[in-house]
Structures are given as structure tokens and as C-alpha cells.
N, C-alpha and C positions, 0 to 999 in steps of 0.2 A: 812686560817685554814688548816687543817690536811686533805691528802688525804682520800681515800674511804677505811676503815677501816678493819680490818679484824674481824670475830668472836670470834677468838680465841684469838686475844688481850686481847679482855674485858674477857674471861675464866683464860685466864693466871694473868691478876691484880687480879680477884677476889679471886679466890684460895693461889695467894700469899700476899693478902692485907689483910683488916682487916677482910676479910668473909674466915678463914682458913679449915671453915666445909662446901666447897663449892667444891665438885667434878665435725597554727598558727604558723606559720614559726618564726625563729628562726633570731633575728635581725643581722645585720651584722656585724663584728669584730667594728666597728669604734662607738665611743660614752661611752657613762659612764653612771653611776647610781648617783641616787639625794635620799639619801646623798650619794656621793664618798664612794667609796669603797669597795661596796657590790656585786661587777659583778658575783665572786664565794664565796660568801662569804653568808651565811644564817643569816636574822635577826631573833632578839631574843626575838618577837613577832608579834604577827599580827593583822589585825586592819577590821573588819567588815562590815563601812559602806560604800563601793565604790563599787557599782552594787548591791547595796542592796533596797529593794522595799520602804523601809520606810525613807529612807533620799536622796536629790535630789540636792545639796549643798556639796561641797569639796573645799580647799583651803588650799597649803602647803606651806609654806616657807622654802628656804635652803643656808645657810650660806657659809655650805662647798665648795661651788662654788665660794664665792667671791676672785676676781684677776685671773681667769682664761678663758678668754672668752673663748665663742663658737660657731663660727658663723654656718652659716647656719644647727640649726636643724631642723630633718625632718621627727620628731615619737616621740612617748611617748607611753611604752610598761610598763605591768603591768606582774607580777606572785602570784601565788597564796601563801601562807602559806606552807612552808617543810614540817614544826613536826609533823601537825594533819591534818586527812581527815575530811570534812566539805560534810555530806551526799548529805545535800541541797543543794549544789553550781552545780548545775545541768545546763545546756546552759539556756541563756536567752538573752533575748532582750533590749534595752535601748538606746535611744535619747540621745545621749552622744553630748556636745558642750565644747570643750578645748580653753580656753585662757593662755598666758603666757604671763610671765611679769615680772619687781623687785620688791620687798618688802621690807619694814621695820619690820626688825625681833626683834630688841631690841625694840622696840614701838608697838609692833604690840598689837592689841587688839581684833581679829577675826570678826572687820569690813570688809564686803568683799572688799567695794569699799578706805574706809580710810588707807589702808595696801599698798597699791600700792602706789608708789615710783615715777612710769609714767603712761599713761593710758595703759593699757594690751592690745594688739594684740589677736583675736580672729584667732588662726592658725588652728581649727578646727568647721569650720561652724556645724551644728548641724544637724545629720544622725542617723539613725537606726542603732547600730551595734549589732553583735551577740557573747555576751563569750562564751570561751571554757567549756568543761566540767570539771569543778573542784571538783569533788565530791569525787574522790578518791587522796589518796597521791600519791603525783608524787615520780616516779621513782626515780629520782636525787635530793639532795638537795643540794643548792638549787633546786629549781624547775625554769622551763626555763621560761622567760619572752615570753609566748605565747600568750598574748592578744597586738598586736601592733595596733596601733593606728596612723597612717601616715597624716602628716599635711596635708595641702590644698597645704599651701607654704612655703617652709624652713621661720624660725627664728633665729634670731642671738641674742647671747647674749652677752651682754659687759663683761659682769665683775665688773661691779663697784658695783653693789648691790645685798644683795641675790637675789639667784633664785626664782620664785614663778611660781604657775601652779593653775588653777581653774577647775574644773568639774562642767559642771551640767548633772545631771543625771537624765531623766524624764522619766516616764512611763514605770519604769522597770517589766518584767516580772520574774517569779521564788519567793520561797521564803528564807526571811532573806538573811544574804550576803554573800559570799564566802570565807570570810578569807586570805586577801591577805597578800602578808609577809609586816613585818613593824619591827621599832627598836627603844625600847625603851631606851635602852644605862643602866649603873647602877643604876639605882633609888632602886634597891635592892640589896643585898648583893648577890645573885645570881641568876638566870636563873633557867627555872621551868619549866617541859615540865609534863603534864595530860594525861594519858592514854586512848582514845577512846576506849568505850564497842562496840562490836561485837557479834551478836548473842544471846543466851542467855544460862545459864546452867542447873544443873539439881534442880529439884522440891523435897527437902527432904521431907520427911514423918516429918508432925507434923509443917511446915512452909508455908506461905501463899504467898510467891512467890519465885522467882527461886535463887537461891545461887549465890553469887557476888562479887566480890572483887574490889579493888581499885589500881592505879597506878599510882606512882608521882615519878618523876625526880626531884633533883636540884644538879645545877653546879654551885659550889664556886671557879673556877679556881683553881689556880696552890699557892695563899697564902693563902691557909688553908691547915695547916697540922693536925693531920697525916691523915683527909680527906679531900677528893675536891668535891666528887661527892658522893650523896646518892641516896639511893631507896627505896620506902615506899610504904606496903602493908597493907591495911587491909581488912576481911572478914567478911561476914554476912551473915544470914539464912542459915548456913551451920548447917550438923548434931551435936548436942549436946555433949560437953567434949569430942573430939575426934581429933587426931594429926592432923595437917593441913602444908599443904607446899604451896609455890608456885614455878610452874615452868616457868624458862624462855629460848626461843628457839630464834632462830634468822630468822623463816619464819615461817608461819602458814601452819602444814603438813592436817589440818581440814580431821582427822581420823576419821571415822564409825567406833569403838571398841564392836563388840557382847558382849553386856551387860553393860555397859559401858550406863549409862544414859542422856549424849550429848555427840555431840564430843568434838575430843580432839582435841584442838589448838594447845596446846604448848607440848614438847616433852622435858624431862628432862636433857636436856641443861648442866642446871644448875639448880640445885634442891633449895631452900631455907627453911628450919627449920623455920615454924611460931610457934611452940608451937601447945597448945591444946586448941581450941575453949570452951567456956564458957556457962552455963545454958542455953545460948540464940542463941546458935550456931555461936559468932561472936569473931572474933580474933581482939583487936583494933589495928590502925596503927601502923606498926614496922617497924625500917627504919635499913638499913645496908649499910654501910659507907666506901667506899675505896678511895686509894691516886687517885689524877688528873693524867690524861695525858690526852693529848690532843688527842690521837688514842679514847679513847672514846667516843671522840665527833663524833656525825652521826650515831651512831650505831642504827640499827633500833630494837627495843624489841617488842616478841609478850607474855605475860604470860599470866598464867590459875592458878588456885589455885585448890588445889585436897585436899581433907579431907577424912578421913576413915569413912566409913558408914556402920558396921557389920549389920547392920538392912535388908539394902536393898536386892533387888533380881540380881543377875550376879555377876558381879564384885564388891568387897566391897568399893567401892568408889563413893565421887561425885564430881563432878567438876562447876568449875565454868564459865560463859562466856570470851569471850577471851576478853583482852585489849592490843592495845600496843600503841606504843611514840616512839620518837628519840631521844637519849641522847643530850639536848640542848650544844650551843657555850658557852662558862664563861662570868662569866659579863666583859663589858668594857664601856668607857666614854659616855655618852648619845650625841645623835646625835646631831650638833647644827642647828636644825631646829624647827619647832613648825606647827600646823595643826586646821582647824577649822572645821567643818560640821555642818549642819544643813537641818532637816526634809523637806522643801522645796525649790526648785528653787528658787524662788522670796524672801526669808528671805535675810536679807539686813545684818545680820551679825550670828556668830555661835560660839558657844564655842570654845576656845581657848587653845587646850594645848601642852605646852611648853618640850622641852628636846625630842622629838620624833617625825617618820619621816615613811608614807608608802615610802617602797623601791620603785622608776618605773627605765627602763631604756631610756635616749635620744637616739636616733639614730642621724647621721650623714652624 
């Protein structure tokens, strides 16, 4: 994918496009990712239950390995989710036990034991480990495989059949699960990233909670024209019939503005025309639509939505809480892998789903 992008990229498409009113150490070089390919590469979702309190059961299958062997591995490293910060993913605890082994991927049925090919190697007897702090979005996306997990005793793998990997997971501490990167491949026509709420905004006179908007990404790659990539806004409990924008900056300046009824996140970057808020103080979803490039991808967005409010006291404005998101990767071929889980260690099999794959990397 595309290096680390500029801001003024995405300033320069948007004004020329179709928006023309728009003024845990770190593993070693050796080894690969299961599925292949993703070492700097961000998948284009992510998947919840692996260090999470309510399921204790993991099983992957991976295709993309077959006719490659590998012999002696000697780790199996995990990261977290790029796009979105996951408050909860706070450090925790968990009795983690690793087997590996081959599977039947075109057969498989998220039997844990009928799926296996030969009996699995237990290459990490079962210990206490401690995850990282995943709670905030990582720096880099992707984000660095900082949860390594070192075998007992290197593994080899032939080649002859998928790859496969089991977790059990017991007595995890923390709650829900941290969102680790995963890829779902095309199963939709595009890629979708959700803006995280931050904070909260301001309290209009006449509404029962605090004024809010919304944030959604999608990437339809480079064969949709005359758009590839949209962005969609809408607003609520904001002040009644009255102009509304949202602005998007490309880091949170989180201003104290005297008068100014929360802070201001976002810094008018780039400004967006929503119209004017309705009886009910709410603007419905409105999306704006420019050409693909691939510099868009990674871009990190934080916006606010600001409505005029002649009523209030200081400044005639209100704002909204901040969200932001990363402009997702475009879709591409789903992975050929498949995954099961299941609520506890001892369930003997777990649902089954097919075309998609948690990112981990092997060490070497």
C-alpha cells in the first residue's frame, strides 16, 4: 500500500474533486504473516474475540501457506486493529496455551479436533501472559505486532497443508476484547471505516442531551468512477433551523475557546457545507464523494460539526464531540483462510467462518 501520506493530499483531491466548495519488542526481520502478505500491509477489519473475557476457544486456518514450508518457527505475534481505538483494550492477563498444526480448509467444519490434517504440536504449553495496552490507536498503521508469544520449541512446517494455529484462552482479565487487525477480503463492494466519539459536545438550550454527529468512511478502490471514496456526516440535537458544517483537521488541537461551549477538536481544515438543521435540530446523513487515490489511504481524520446558535451566550456557536477514523485500504480478494471461536476452552467445536483471517506474525 501507499506510503505515509500527506495532509494536503487529501486537501488537494478534495477541492479539485467533486467537493469544489471545499477551501513488546518488535519481532525480527525473518518470518511472515498468516495470511501472507500483510507484514506492512493494514487489514480491512478486525475481529474481537482473541484476549477477550467471554470466549476461550480460537482456531485459524491458512491456505496461503500451502507449498512453502517453514521450518523451525519460533513465535506467533499478534497486533492490534490500525483504524479504531478500542478504549477497553486496557493490559490484561490470560492463560494462553498455543498448538499448531495442518488443517483441512475446503472441509473444514469448526470441529476443533476433526479439522486437523495430523495431531497438532502443543508449541506453547500454557502460562500466564500479559497484553499490551491497546486502548489507544497506535501510532503507525499498521500497528506493530507487539504481543509476541515465543514457543517452548521451534515448529516446522511442511507445506503440504494449510496452516493452522489454535488458542486457548482462559481466565482472561479486562473487559470485552481488544480488536485485533483481521481481513475480511471483498465480501462488500467496499471498505468502511466508523468514526470513534471522543469527548462530548455542547448542551443546546431546548435538547436533552449534548449535540453529536456522525462519521463513516468507504473505499471503493480505483474502479469506481467519478468516485472511490466517500464521507458521510450526520447531526443531531443540534440548535433548530440553523447552518451547520462539519470540520475536518488532521490532528486534535483540543482548544479551550472563551465562550465557546466545549472544546474545539477540529480546526477548519477543511470546512463542509451540511445545510441547515431541521425542527429537530438534526441534519440527516450527507455524504461527499471524491476520485480514489491510493495517498488517501492512512489518512488519519479528526472532525467536529459546528452549527450557528444566535441564542446562546459567548460565541454563537455549538459544537459537537470530536470523532475520527483512517481512510480504510479498497477492497481486494478475501483471504483464503477461515476461523472458528467458541465461549469456552473445552467446547469441542465453534462456529465456522469462511473467506477471512486474524492477521498474527511467525517469527523465525
Amino acid at each position: 500500500m501507499s506510503g505515509s501520506p500527506k495532509p494536503s493530499v487529501l486537501l488537494a483531491l478534495l477541492c479539485a474533486g467533486a467537493l469544489p466548495l471545499l477551501c513488546a519488542g518488535a519481532l525480527p526481520a525473518q518470518g511472515f504473516t498468516s495470511p501472507r502478505g500483510f507484514d506492512s500491509v493494514e487489514g480491512d477489519a478486525r475481529h474481537f474475540a482473541l484476549f477477550h473475557p467471554g470466549y476461550e476457544r480460537f482456531m485459524q486456518i491458512d491456505a496461503s501457506q500451502v507449498g512453502i514450508p517453514a521450518p523451525a518457527l519460533r513465535s506467533i505475534a499478534f497486533r492490534r486493529d490500525g483504524d479504531v481505538a478500542a478504549a477497553l483494550a486496557t493490559p490484561r492477563s490470560v492463560d494462553l496455551t498455543v498448538r499448531m498444526g495442518t488443517a483441512d480448509l475446503a472441509n473444514a467444519t469448526g470441529d476443533f479436533s476433526a479439522d486437523w490434517t495430523t495431531p497438532p504440536t502443543t508449541v506453547f504449553a500454557t502460562k500466564t501472559i500479559q497484553t499490551p495496552d491497546w486502548s489507544r490507536l497506535a501510532a503507525a498503521r499498521p500497528a506493530p505486532f507487539d504481543l509476541v508469544v515465543p514457543f517452548d520449541n521451534p515448529w516446522s512446517y511442511s507445506g503440504s497443508a494449510p496452516l493452522a494455529f489454535e488458542l486457548r484462552m482462559e481466565n482472561t482479565t479486562g473487559i470485552l476484547g481488544p480488536e485485533v487487525d483481521a481481513d475480511f477480503g471483498a465480501s462488500n463492494p467496499f471498505t468502511q471505516a466508523v468514526g470513534q466519539a471522543f469527548d462530548f459536545g455542547c448542551l443546546v438550550r431546548g435538547q436533552f442531551l449534548e449535540m453529536s454527529h456522525t462519521l463513516d468512511i468507504e473505499n471503493y478502490g480505483p474502479n469506481h468512477t467519478p468516485f472511490g471514496v466517500r464521507v458521510g456526516f450526520s447531526v443531531t440535537l443540534a440548535p433548530r433551523q440553523q447552518a451547520a458544517v462539519v470540520n475536518i483537521d488532521f490532528s486534535d488541537p483540543s482548544l479551550t475557546v472563551p465562550g465557546l461551549c466545549a472544546p474545539l477538536h477540529a480546526l477548519p481544515n477543511i470546512s463542509l457545507p451540511l445545510g441547515v438543521t431541521d425542527a429537530l435540530g438534526t441534519v440527516p446523513r450527507t455524504w461527499f464523494e471524491v476520485p480514489y487515490s491510493t495517498q488517501l489511504e492512512g489518512i488519519h481524520l479528526f472532525t467536529q460539526a459546528l452549527v450557528l446558535d444566535p441564542g446562546t451566550f459567548g460565541i454563537p456557536a455549538a459544537v459537537s464531540e470530536r470523532r475520527d477514523a483512517v481512510v480504510p485500504d479498497s477492497p481486494h480478494a478475501a483471504p483464503p483462510s477461515a476461523y472458528a471461536y467458541a465461549t469456552s476452552a473445552r467446547a469441542t467445536s465453534g462456529t465456522l467462518y469462511r473467506d477471512r483471517a486474524v492477521i498474527v506474525r511467525f517469527g523465525q
